[in-house]
N, C-alpha and C positions, 0 to 999 in steps of 0.2 A: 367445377375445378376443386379437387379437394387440397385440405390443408399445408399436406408436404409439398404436394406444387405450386401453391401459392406463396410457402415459404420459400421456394428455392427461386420462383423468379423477383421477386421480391429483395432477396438476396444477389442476384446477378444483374439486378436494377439499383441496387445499391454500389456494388460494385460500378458501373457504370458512371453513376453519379458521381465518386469520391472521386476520378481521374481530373488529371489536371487543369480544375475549370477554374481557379483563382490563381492571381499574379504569388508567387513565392519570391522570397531573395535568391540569387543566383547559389550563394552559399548551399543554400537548403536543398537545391536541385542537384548542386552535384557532389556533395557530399553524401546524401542518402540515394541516387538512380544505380548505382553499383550494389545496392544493400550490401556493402562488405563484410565477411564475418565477424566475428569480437574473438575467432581461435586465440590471439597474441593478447589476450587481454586478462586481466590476471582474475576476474571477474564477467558473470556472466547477464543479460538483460532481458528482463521481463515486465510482462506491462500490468500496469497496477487499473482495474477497471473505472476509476475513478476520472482517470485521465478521460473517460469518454461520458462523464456524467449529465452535462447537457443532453447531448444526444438520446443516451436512459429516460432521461427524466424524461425527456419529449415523445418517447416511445415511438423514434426511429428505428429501434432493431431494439433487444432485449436479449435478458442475462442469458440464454441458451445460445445466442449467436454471436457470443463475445469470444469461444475458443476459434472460431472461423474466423471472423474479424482481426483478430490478433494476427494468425496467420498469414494469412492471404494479403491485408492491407498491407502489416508494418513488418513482416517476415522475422517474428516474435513466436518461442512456441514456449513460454513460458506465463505463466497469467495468475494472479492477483485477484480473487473476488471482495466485491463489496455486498454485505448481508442486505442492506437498505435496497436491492435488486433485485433478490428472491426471500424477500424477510419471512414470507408464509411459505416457504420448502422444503426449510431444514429438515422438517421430520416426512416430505413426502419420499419416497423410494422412486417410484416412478420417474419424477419428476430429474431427483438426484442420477437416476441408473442413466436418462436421456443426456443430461448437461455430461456425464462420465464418457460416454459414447459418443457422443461430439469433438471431443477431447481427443479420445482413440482414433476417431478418424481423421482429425487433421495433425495429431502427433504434437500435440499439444498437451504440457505437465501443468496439474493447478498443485501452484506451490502454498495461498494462504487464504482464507477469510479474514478480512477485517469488517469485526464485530462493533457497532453502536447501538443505543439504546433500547442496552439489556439492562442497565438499571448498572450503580455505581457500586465499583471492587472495593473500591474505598469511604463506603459510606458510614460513616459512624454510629447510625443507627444497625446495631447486629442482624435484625430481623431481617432488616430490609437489604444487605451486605449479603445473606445468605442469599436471598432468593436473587439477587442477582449475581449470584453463583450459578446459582439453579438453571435458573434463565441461559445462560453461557454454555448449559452441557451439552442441549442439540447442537448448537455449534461443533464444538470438539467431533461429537458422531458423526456431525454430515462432513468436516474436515477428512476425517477419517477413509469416509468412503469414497469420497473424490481421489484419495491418495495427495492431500495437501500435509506437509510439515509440522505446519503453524496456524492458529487462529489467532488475531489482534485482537486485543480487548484496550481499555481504556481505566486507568489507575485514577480515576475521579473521586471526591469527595470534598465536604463541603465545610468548613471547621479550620482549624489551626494545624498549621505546617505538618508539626512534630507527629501532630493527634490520626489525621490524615494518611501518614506514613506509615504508622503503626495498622492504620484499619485494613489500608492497601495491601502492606503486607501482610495480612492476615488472607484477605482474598480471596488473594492471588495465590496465597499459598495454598488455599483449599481445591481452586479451581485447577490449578496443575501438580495436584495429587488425584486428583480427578484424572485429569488429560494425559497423566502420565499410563496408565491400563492400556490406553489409545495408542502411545507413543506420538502424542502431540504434543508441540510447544504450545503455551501461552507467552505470547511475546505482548511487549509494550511501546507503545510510539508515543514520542514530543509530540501531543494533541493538544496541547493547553492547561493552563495555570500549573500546581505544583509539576506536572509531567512532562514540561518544558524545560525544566529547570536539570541539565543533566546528573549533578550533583545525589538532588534529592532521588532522582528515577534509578540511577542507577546501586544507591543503597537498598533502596526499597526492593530489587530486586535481589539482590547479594544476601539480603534478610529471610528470604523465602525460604533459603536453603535449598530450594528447587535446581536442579539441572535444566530440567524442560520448562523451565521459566525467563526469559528472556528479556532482552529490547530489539526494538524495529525502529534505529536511528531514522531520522527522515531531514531532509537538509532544509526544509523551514519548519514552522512550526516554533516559534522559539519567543512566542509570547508568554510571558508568566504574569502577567497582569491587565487585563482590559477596563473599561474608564466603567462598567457595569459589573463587573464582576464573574461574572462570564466565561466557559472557556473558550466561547466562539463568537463572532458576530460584532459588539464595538469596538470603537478604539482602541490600538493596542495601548498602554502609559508606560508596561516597561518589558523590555526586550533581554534574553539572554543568549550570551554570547553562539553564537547556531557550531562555530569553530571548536570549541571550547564543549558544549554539548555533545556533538556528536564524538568527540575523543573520548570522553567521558565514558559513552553508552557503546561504545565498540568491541569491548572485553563483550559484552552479555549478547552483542547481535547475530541472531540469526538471521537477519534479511536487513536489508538496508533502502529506501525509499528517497530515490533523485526527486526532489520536489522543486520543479520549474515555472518560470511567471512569465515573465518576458525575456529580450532576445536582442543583443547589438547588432549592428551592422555586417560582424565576423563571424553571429552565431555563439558568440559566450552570453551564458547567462549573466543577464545584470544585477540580480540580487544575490548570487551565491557564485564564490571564485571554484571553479568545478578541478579544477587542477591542485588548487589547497584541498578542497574537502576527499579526493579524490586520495590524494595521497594521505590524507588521516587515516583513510579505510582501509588502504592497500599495506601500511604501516604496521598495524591491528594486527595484523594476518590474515584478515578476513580474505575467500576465495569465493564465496557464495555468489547469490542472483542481486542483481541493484534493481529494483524495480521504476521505472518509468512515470510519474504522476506531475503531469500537467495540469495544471490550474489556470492558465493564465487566459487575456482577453483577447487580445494583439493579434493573434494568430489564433487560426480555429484549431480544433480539436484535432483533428487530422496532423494539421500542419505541425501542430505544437511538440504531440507526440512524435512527429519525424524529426525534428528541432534536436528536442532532448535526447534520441537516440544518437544521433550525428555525431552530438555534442559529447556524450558516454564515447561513442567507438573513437574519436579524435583523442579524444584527450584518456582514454583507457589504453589506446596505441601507444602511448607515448612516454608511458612512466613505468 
């Protein structure tokens, strides 16, 4: 049996699997069995591959079968990559022309990368600031070829507020002077400590001077202090406002990232009022793609994603 048939059954044994073998809330059933379009909604939905990172990680299907998946499962033709998937591609062609052709054939747009552990835009140390510049530019180029908008990168650095800001902006501002040749945004997400904080993120960008410099508001994320210092992983000790945040960062967004955990009885998210944050964004004038990023435990990965779209097309119907 060679490879492409073993991927394709493979894939129609997956398909198989996903169908209705766990109890759902009624909500969840019949809110998404019609998959109703989003036409009346002033925004449009795509799914962020993050949403399916257990499954990744587990090397249940992988980053070339994520435009299918998208597709076919969640009736999504809009898609989000994460670097940490195919972190050794960016610079294969091959590899890129195959995941581009997957795309085309299920009519499927990749709208972003989101970029990690290329090394910090805001590191204070210059040397090491560049090269992770450097680090960032296959990105932009494999962006590029995909036909994505945007790469996410991350405004990290490790030092004093003020000091931090300055280095950020610096860059940042290198890299989408760079990205600009491309006609790529470098966008920024609430990831943690200063870039939580929407105040500071959104100066830092406004500093660049860059057009194709941006934010990728994300509706959690809105830790600015963990009990280790940390942008990930401990205790959060102090929180800023996610309401308050993401108004902030909406002037500079090019994409915007639903970030869901758990799920009431109704189907509203319980850590974030979707109908507040929803009309921050709609306010803004933003009309772009909301993307999709389930985190949560409650519901599996499937289900969560279908959750969160429901919960988009319900309350994106209505305002």
């Amino acid at each position: 049996m060679n490879t492409e048939t073993t991927r394709r059954l493979f894939l129609r044994n997956l398909g198989l699997a996903t169908v209705g073998v766990t109890i759902i809330p009624t909500w969840l059933t019949s809110c998404t069995s019609k998959n109703e379009t989003s036409s009346g909604m002033f925004f449009k939905i795509s799914l962020a591959e993050w949403s399916l990172h257990k499954a990744l990680f587990a090397n249940e299907f992988t980053n070339l079968d994520f435009p299918l998946i998208a597709k076919r499962d969640y009736g999504i033709d809009a898609i989000e990559y994460v670097n940490a998937f195919f972190k050794d591609k960016a610079q294969d062609q091959a590899y890129l022309a195959d995941l581009k052709q997957r795309c085309d054939d299920n009519g499927v747009t990749s709208l972003l990368i989101m970029c990690d552990g290329e090394g910090y835009l805001g590191d204070l140390d210059e040397t090491k600031r560049n090269e992770a510049v450097d680090n960032h530019k296959k990105w932009v180029e494999a962006a590029k070829f995909l036909g994505c908008h945007s790469i996410r990168v991350n405004a990290f650095g490790v030092g004093e507020r003020e000091a931090v800001a300055a280095a950020a902006t610096d860059g940042l501002g290198s890299l989408s002077t760079f990205a600009k040749d491309f006609n790529i945004n470098v966008i920024v997400e609430n990831h943690g400590s200063n870039s939580s904080d929407g105040q500071w993120l959104s100066s830092v960008i406004k500093n660049t001077g860059m057009s194709n410099c941006g934010t990728l508001p994300d509706f959690g994320n809105f830790c600015v202090k963990r009990a280790d210092g940390s942008e990930w992983g401990s205790e959060c000790v102090e929180w800023y406002d996610r309401y308050k945040g993401v108004e902030e960062m909406m002037p500079f967004a090019k994409g915007v990232s639903a970030k869901s955990y758990d799920f009431d009885e109704l189907g509203n998210c319980i850590e974030t009022d979707y109908a507040k944050m929803l009309s921050i964004v709609k306010d803004s004038g933003y009309t772009g793609y909301i993307g999709i990023e389930y985190e949560g435990g409650k519901l599996s990965e499937p289900d969560g994603i279908r959750a969160t779209k429901a919960l988009l097309e319900r309350i994106g119907n209505s305002l």
